[in-house]
C-alpha positions in Angstrom: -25.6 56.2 -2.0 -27.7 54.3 0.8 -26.9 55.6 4.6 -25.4 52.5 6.7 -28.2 51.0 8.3 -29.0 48.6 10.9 -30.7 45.2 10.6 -33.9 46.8 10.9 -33.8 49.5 8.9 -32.8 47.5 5.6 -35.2 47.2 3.3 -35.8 44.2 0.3 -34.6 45.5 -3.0 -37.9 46.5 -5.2 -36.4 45.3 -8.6 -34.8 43.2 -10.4 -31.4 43.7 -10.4 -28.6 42.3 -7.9 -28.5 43.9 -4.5 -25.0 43.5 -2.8 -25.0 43.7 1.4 -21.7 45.0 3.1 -21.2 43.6 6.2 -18.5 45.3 8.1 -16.8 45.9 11.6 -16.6 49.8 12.0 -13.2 49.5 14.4 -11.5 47.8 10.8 -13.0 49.7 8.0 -12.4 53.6 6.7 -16.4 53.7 5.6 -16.1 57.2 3.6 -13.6 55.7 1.4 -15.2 51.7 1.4 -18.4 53.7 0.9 -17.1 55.4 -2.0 -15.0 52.6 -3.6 -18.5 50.3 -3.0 -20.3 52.7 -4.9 -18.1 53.3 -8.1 -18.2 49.4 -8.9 -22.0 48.7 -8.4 -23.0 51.2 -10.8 -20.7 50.4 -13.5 -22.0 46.8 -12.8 -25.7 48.4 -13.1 -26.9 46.9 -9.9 -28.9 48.3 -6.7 -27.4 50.4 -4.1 -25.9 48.4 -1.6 -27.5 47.7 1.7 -24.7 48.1 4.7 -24.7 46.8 8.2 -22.9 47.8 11.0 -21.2 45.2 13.8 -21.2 45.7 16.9 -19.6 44.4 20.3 -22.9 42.5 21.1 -23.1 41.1 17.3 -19.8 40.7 15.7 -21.6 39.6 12.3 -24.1 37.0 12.2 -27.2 38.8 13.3 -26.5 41.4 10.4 -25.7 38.6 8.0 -29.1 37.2 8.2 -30.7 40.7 8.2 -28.9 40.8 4.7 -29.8 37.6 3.4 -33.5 38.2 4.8 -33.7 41.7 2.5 -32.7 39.7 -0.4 -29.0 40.5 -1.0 -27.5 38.1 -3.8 -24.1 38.7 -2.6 -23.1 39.7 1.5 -19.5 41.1 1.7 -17.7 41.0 5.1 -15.6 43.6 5.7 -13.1 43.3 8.7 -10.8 40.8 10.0 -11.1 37.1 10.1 -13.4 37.3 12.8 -16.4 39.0 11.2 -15.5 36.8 8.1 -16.1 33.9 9.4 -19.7 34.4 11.0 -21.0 36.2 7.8 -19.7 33.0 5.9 -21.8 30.8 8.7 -24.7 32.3 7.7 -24.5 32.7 4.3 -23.3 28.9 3.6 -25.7 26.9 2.6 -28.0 29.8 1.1 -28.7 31.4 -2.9 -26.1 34.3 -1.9 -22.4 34.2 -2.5 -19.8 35.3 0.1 -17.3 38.1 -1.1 -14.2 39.1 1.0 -13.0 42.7 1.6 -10.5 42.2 3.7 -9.7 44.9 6.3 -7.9 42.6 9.3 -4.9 41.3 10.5 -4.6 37.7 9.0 -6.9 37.6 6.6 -6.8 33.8 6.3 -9.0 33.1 3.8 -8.7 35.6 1.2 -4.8 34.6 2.0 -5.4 30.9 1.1 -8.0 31.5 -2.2 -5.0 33.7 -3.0 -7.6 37.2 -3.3 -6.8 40.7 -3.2 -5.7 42.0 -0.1 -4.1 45.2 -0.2 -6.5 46.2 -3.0 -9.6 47.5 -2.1 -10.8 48.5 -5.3 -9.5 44.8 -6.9 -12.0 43.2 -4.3 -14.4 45.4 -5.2 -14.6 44.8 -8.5 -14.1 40.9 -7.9 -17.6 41.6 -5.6 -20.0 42.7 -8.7 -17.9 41.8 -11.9 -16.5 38.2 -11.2 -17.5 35.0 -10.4 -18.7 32.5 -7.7 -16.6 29.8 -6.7 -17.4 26.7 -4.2 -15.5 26.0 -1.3 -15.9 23.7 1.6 -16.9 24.8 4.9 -16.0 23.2 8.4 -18.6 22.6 11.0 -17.2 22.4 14.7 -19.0 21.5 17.9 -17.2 22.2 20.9 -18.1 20.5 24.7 -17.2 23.3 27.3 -15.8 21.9 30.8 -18.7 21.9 32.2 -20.5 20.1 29.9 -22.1 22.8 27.9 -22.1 22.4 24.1 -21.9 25.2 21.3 -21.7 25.1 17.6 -19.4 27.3 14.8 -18.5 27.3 11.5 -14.8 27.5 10.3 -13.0 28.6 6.9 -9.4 28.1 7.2 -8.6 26.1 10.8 -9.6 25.3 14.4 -7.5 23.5 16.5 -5.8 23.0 20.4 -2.6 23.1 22.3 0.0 25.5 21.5 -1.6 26.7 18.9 -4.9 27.9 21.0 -2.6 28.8 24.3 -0.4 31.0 21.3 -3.8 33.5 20.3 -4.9 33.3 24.2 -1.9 34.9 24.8 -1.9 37.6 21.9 -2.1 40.6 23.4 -4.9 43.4 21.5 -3.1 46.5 21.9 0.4 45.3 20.4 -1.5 43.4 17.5 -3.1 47.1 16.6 0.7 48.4 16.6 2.2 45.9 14.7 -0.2 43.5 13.2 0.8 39.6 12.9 4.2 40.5 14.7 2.3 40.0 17.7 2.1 36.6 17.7 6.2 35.9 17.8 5.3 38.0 21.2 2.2 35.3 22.1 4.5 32.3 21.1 7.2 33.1 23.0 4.7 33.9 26.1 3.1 30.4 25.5 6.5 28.1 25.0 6.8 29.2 28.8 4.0 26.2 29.0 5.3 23.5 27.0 2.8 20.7 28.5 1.4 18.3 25.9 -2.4 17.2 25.1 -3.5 14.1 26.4 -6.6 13.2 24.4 -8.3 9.8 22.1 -9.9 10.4 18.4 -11.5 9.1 16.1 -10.9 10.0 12.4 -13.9 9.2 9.8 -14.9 5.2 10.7 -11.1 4.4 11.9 -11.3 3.2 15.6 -10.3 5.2 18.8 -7.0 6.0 19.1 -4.4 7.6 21.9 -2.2 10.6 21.0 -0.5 12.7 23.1 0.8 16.0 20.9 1.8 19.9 22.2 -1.3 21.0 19.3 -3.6 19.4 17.1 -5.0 21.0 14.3 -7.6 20.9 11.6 -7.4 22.7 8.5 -9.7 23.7 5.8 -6.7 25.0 4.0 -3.1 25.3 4.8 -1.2 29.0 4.9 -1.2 31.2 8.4 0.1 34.9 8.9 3.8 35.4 7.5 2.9 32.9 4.9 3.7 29.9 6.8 2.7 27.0 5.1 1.3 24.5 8.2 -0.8 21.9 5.8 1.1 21.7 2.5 -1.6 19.0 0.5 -4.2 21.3 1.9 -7.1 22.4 -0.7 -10.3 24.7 0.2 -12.4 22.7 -2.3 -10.8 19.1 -2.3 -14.1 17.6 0.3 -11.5 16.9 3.4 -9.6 18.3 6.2 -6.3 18.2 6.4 -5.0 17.6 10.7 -1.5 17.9 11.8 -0.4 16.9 15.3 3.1 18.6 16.4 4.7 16.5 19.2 8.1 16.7 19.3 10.1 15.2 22.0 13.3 18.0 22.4 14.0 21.4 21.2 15.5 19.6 18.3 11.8 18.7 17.3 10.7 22.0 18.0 13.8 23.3 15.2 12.6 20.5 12.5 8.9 21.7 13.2 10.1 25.2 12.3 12.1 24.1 9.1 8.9 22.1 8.0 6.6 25.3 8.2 8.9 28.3 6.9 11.0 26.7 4.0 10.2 22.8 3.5 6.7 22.7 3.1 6.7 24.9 0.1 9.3 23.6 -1.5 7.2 19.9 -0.9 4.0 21.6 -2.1 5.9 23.0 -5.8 7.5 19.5 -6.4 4.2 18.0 -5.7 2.9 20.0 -8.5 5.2 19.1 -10.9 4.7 15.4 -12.8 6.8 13.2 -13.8 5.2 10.5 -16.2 2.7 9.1 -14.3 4.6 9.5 -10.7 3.5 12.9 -9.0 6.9 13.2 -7.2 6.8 15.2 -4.4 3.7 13.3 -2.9 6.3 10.4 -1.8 8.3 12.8 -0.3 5.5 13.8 1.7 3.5 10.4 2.7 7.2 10.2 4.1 7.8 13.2 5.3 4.4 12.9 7.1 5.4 9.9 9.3 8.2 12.3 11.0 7.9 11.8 14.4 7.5 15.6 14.8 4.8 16.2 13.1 1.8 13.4 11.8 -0.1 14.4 9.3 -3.8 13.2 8.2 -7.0 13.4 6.3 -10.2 13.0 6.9 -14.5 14.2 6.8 -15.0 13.6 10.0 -12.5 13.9 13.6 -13.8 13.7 17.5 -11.4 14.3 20.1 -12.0 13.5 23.6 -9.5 15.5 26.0 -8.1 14.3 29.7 -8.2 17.4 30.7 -9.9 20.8 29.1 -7.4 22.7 27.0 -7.4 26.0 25.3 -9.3 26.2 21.8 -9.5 28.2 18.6 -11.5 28.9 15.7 -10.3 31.0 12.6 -7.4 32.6 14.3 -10.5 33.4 17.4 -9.4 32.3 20.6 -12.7 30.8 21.8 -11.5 29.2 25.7 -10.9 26.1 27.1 -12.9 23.0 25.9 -13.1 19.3 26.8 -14.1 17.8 23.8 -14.8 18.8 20.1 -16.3 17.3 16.7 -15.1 18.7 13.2 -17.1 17.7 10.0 -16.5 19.2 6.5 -19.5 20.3 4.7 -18.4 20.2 0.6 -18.6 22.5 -1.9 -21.4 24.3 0.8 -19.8 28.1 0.5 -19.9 30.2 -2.7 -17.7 33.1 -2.7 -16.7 35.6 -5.0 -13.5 35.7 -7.2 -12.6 37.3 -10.2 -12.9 36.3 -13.6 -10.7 33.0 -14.1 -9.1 33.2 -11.0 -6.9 30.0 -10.3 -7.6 28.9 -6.3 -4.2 26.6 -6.7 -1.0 27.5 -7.7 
């Protein structure tokens, strides 16, 4: 077995066989036993030893992403939470290698929503060398900073403003190492203290500008968040579009329908939608209405640019990334290839 390495020390595989990369945060990860498991399943796959790069506090992923793609690895793994998940996947979209998952966080979002292995280190691990690539879309964000500045991302499962930004601002590290996603009924009940809506105009693909003023707008790639709270029921990781929601309710009786919408109703919307009926796909009507609940305003689109009033708190992948004034989402199709097993089903 190959010694971790850094980015420089990582050398180009001299044959011909597949050479996996393990990306992975050392604060997540138990690397005697991911070391071991790593090492069972890429010999009985008969490839090369593994190449393995640590993160660090000054590179949370990317820089030792490239390195990885740069000494020729046909696959890069991220191991760690969503964080380090999503800046491997920046880096490898778009490339020859595939992305494969061995989740190690809190949320993990989009292992979650392509319905992966998460408890299972050894089921990822064989999904990493014996299964299958997959395409998926990938979002594109640029934000515009307050003052002025502009910086670019990549996103796998949703970005978004408001409430829902305020919510992970508020999360506090040392409880969310105690007791994981519980954390954030601590953050939301911090951030209701500050119930002011977003003021902001949009445009949605070639549609003109618009007004809205909602508590959180969001843009999804896919639709299930910690718990298993289904936010975007018609949601699909490989469908070529976002799905947005805007909350905006007007009393705490909004707030209550909101929270019957995302813990029991959009489930039960997203199985009868599933299930046709001649030619009539039955629970799509319930949702094109369901959609126009004042609430909660669903849509769907390649392309959204929102214009704040005023700069608002933002995040990306679960990442709490600071106050913005402006952003632009775009979806990139079918541009991320990640690893599943053997005929795995993405949808239920």
């Amino acid at each position: 077995m190959t010694t971790p390495t850094d980015s420089a020390a990582a050398e180009a595989p001299a044959t011909t066989q597949r050479t996996a990369a393990i990306v992975y945060n050392p604060v997540k990860v138990h690397l005697p036993t991911l070391q071991r498991t790593i090492a069972r399943y890429e010999q009985d796959a008969g490839w090369n030893e593994s190449l393995w790069f640590a993160t660090t506090v000054d590179d949370p992923g990317g820089g030792m992403a490239r390195a990885a793609l740069a000494a020729g690895a046909d696959v890069v793994a991220a191991a760690g939470g969503d964080g380090t998940t999503r800046l491997v996947a920046e880096v490898v979209h778009g490339s020859d290698a595939a992305l494969a998952l061995l989740p190690s966080g809190t949320g993990n979002l989009l292992a979650r929503n392509m319905r992966l292995p998460i408890d299972d280190l050894g089921e990822s691990a064989r999904a990493m060398f014996h299964g299958e690539d997959r395409e998926i879309d990938f979002g594109q964000i640029g934000i515009e900073r307050e003052d002025g500045s502009r910086e670019r991302h990549g996103f796998l499962v949703m970005a978004g403003l408001g409430l829902d930004a305020r919510m992970l601002a508020n999360t506090r590290p040392q409880l969310k190492k105690r007791v994981g996603w519980l954390a954030y009924v601590d953050a939301v009940a911090r951030s209701l203290r500050d119930l002011d809506a977003v003021d902001f105009r949009y445009r949605l693909d070639d549609e003109g500008a618009k007004s809205l003023r909602a508590h959180a707008l969001i843009v999804g790639n896919c639709g299930t968040l910690q718990a298993n709270m289904l936010l975007l029921p018609e949601a699909s990781i490989d469908d070529g579009v976002f799905d947005i929601v805007a909350m905006r309710p007007r009393s705490v009786w909004g707030w209550m329908r909101i929270g019957a919408r995302l813990f029991w109703e959009n489930a039960a919307l997203r199985r009868v939608s599933r299930t046709k009926l001649g030619k009539t796909v039955v629970g799509q009507r319930i949702i094109s209405r369901a959609g126009s609940e004042r609430p909660l305003r669903y849509m769907r689109g390649q392309e959204l640019t929102v214009r704040l009033d005023k700069p608002d708190e933002f995040e990306i992948d679960g990442d709490s990334v600071g106050r913005i004034s402006a952003f632009r989402a775009q979806v990139e199709a079918a541009s991320l290839r990640v690893r599943v097993p053997v005929g795995h089903v993405l949808h239920v």
